[in-house]
C-alpha positions in Angstrom: 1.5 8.0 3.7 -1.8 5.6 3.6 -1.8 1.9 3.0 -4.7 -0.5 3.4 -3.5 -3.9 2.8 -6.0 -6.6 2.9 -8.3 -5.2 5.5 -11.5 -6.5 6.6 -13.9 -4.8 9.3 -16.4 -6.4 10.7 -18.6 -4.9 13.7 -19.6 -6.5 17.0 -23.1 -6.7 15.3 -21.4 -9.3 12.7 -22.1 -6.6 9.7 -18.7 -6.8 8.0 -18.1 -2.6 6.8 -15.0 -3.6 4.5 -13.9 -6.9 2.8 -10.2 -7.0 2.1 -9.6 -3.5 0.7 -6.4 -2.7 -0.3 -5.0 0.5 -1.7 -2.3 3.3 -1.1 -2.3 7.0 -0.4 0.8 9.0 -1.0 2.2 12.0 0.3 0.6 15.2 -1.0 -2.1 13.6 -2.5 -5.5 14.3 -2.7 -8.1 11.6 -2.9 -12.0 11.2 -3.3 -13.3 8.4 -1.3 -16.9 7.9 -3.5 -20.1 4.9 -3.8 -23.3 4.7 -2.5 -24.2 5.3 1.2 -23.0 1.9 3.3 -20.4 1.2 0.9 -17.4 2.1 3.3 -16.4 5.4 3.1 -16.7 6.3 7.0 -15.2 3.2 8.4 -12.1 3.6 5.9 -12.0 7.2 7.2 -12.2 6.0 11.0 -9.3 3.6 10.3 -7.0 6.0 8.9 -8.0 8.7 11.7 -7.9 5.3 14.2 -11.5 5.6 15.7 -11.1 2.2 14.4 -8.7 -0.7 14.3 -9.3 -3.5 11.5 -10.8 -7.1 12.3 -7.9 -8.6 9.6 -5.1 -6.7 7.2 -3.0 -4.1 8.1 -3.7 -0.5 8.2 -0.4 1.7 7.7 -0.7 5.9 8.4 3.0 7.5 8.5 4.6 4.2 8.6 2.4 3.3 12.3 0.3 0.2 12.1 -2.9 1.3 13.2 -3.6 -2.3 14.8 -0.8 -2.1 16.6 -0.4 1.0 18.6 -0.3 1.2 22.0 -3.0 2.9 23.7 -1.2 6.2 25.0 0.5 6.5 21.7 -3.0 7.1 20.1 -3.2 10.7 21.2 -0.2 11.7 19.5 -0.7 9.5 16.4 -4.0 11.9 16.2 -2.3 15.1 16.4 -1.2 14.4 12.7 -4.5 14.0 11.7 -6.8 16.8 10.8 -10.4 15.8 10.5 -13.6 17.9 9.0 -16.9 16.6 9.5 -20.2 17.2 7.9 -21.9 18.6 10.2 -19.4 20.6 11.5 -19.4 19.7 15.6 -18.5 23.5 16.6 -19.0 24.5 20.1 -22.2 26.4 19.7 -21.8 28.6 23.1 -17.8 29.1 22.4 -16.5 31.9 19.6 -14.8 31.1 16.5 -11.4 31.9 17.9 -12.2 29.0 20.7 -13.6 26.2 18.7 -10.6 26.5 16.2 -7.8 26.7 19.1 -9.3 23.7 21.1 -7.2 21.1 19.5 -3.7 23.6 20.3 -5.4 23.7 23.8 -5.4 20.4 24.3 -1.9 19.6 23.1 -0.5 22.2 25.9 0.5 24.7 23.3 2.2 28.5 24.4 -0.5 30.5 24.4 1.4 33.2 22.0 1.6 30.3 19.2 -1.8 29.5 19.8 -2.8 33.0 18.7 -0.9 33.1 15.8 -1.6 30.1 14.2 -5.5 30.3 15.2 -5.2 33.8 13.1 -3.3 32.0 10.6 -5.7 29.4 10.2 -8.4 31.7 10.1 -6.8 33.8 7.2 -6.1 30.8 5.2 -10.3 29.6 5.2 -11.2 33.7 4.6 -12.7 34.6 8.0 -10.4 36.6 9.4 -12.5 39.2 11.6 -15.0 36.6 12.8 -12.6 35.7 16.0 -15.1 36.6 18.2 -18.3 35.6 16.4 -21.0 32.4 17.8 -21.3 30.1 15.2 -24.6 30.1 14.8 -24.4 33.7 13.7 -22.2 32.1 10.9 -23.9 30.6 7.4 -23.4 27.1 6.7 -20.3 27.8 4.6 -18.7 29.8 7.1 -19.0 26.8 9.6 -18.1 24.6 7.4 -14.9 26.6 7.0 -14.3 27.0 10.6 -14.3 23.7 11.1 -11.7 23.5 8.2 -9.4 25.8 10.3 -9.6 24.2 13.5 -8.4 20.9 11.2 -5.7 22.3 10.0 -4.7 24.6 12.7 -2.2 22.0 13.9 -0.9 21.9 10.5 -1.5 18.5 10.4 0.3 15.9 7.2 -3.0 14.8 6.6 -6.4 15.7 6.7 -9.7 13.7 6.0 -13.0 14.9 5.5 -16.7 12.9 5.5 -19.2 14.6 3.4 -17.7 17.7 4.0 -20.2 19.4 1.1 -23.2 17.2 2.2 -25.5 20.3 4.0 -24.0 22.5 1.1 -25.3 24.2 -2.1 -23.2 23.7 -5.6 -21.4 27.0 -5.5 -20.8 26.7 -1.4 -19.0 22.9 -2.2 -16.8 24.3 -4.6 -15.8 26.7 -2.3 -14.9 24.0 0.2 -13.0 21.4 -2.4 -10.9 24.6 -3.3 -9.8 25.0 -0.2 -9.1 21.8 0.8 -6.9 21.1 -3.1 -5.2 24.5 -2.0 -4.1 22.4 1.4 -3.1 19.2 -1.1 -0.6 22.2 -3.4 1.2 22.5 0.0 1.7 19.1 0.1 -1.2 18.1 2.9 -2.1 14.7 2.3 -6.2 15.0 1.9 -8.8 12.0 1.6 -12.3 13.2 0.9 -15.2 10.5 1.3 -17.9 12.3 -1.0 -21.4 11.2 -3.0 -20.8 14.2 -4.9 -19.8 12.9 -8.5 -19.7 16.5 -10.1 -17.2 17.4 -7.7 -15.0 14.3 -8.2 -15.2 15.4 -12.1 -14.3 18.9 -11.1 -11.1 18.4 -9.5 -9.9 15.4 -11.9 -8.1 14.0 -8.4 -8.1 10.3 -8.2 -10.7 7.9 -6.9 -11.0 5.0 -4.7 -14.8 3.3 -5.7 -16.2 1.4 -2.9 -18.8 -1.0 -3.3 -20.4 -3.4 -0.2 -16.8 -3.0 1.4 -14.7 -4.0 -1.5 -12.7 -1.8 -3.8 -14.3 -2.0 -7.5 -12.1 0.4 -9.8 -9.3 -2.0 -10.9 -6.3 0.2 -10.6 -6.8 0.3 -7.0 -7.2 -3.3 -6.4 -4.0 -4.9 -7.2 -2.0 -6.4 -4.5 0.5 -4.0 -2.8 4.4 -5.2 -2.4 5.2 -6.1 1.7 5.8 -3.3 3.4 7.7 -3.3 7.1 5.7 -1.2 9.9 6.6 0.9 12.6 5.0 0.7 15.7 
């Protein structure tokens, strides 16, 4: 599903973000991105999602090399790619039925499949009813798990999340982890960047440690076999 093979990322400001990291992701898993703020963790997320392409390596997400795609193949390569952020980015004057349907909208869908799998969506992160509700009438959680939905409303192989639990209490971020391990028992790929150690120990998924840009738990940092890319 996700393999980082030697890459380096270094900004036009000359501040190098990742120094030849190297791991893989399989299908179905679900994986905690964790270290200390600056270590990584967003700019191995905007890879994956290709916000991003690397400086040096190779960057592999469903077999497409990342540093290779062709412009007007990125939209598409995106589709795949569900994405929760931490603070959310609803549309604040738009209802919760329109903020999760905006990435159906904007992939031409039927109109009839939009609805059902926007109330689909909506079952599946318990707010059914709340269609037609602002989201600042919402608490946190409840935006927070709208914008879970509209990430998943695509139904999406893989979806990454940064600090999805960061503007969250204890109880309200295990709330959010089981749902996103409920996506992983489906067989959704998920990679979670998260400070949140307790969590990490909660779930007992696996972790990639970043430090300065480099990989430090050993078992991720052995070199991968060669692997053949599609474009």
């Amino acid at each position: 599903m996700i393999v980082f093979d030697h890459v380096v990322k270094r900004y036009p400001n000359g501040r190098e973000a990742l120094s030849g990291v190297t791991f893989r992701i399989d299908a179905g898993e679900m994986v905690f991105l964790t270290g200390r703020s600056g270590a990584g963790k967003s700019t191995v997320l905007k890879l994956i999602a290709l916000l991003e392409r690397p400086t040096r390596g190779t960057v592999l997400v469903n077999g497409k090399n990342t540093g290779a795609l062709k412009p007007r193949h990125v939209p598409a390569f995106r589709r795949n790619i569900g994405v929760v952020f931490q603070d959310h980015r609803l549309l604040a004057d738009r209802p919760v039925y329109d903020n999760v349907a905006l990435p159906l909208i904007v992939a031409d869908t039927p109109l009839k499949e939009i609805d059902r799998r926007v109330r689909a969506a909506l079952d599946q992160v318990g707010l059914r009813g709340k269609e037609n509700a602002l989201p600042l009438e919402l608490s946190v959680g409840e935006q927070q798990r709208v914008g879970i939905a509209r990430a998943v409303v695509s139904k999406p192989p893989l979806l990454i999340a940064d600090e999805p639990t960061g503007n969250l209490d204890p109880e309200l971020s295990l709330e959010v982890m089981r749902l996103f391990k409920r996506f992983s028992d489906v067989g959704v790929t998920v990679v979670i960047a998260t400070h949140d150690l307790n969590l990490v120990r909660e779930f007992g998924q696996r972790e990639i440690v970043l430090d300065n840009g480099r990989v430090v738990n050993p078992q991720e940092s052995d070199d991968l076999p060669s692997v053949i890319a599609t474009r």
